[in-house]
N, C-alpha and C positions, 0 to 999 in steps of 0.2 A: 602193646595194647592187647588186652584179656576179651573174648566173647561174654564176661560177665561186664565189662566196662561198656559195650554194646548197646548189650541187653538193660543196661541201667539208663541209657540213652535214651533208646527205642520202646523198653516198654514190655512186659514178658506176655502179652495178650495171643494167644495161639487159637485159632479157627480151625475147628476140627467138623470132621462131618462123618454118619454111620457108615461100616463099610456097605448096607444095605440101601443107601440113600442114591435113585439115579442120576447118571450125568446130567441129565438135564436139569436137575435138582443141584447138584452140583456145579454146574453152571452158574445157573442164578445168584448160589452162594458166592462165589467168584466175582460174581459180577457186581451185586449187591455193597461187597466188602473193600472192591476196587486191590481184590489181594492174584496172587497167582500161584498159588498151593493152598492146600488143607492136608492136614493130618487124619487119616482113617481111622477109624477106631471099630472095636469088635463089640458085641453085646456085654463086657465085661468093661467098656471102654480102655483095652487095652490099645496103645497104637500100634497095629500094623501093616500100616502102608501112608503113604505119601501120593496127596492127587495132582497134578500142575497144570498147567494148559499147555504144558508140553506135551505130555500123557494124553491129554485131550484130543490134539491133531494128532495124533500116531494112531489113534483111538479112531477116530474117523475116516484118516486114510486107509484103515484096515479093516471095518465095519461099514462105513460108511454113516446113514441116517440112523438104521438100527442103536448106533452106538448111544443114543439120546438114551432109550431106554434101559440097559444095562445098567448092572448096578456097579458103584466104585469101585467093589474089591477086583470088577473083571479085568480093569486097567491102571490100578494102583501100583505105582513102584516099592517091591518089598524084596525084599526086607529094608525095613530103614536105616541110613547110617545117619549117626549122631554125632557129636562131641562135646564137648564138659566148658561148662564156665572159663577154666583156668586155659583152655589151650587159647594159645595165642590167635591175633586177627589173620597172622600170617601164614599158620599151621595151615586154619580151615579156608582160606582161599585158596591155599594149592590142592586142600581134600576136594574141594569144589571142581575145579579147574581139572586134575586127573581124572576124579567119577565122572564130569559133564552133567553134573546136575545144579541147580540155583538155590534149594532151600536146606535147610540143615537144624533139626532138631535140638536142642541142647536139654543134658540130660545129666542131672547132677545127683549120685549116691542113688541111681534108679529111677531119678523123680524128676518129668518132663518139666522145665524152669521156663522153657521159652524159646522163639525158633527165629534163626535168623537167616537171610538171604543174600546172593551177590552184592544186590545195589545193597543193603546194608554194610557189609565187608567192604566195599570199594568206598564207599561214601567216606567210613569213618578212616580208611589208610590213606583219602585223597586230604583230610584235614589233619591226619599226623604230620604231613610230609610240608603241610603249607606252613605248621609249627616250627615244624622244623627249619624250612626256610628262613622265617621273618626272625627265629635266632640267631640263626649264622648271620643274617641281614643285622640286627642289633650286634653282634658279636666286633664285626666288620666296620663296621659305624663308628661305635666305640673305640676300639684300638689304636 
């Protein structure tokens, strides 16, 4: 299974927020969205960097209160890593799993298509595998 197979699933909607835009502000967006990353972007709306509420708490554990006011790019993880429509479900859970990070860009011929997350990746390899099940179960059946 393809991260554009995914992404055709889930939907290529991506929340992005300026890198100038405060935590707190960022926050809310978070909050609002019911999401757990944004994508940063620079005055050219190029992305460079990645916000999470993982970001968040390290962010506060090291700033404390102050941290509300700051702005994204102070605590945004960058450089971003990416990967393409075509790499498989199981490439980018091990990309995920080695970096230690939950969100992942997808980025096709340059051009930002759509971003997808752990529980996205785990969601759709836990309904390949139940596929695959209820085959072999028909398979078995039959024979």
């Amino acid at each position: 299974m393809t991260i554009a197979a995914v992404l055709a699933a889930k939907g290529n909607e991506v929340i992005m927020a300026a890198e100038t835009m405060t935590i707190r502000d960022v926050i809310g967006l978070l909050h609002r969205r019911k999401i757990g990353a944004v994508l940063i972007t620079n005055e050219s709306t190029d992305v460079v960097g990645v916000l999470s509420e993982r970001d968040i708490i390290h962010g506060l554990a090291t700033h404390g209160p102050d941290l509300l006011d700051m702005t994204a790019r102070s605590i945004m993880t960058s450089p971003v890593i990416t990967c393409r429509p075509t790499d498989s479900v199981r490439q980018v859970l091990t990309l995920i799993t080695e970096r230690r990070f939950r969100h992942v860009p997808v980025v096709d011929e340059g051009r930002l298509i759509g971003i997808v997350s752990i529980g996205d990746l785990v969601k759709r390899r836990i309904e390949d595998v139940e596929q695959e099940a209820a085959a072999l179960k028909s398979y078995i059946a039959t024979s």
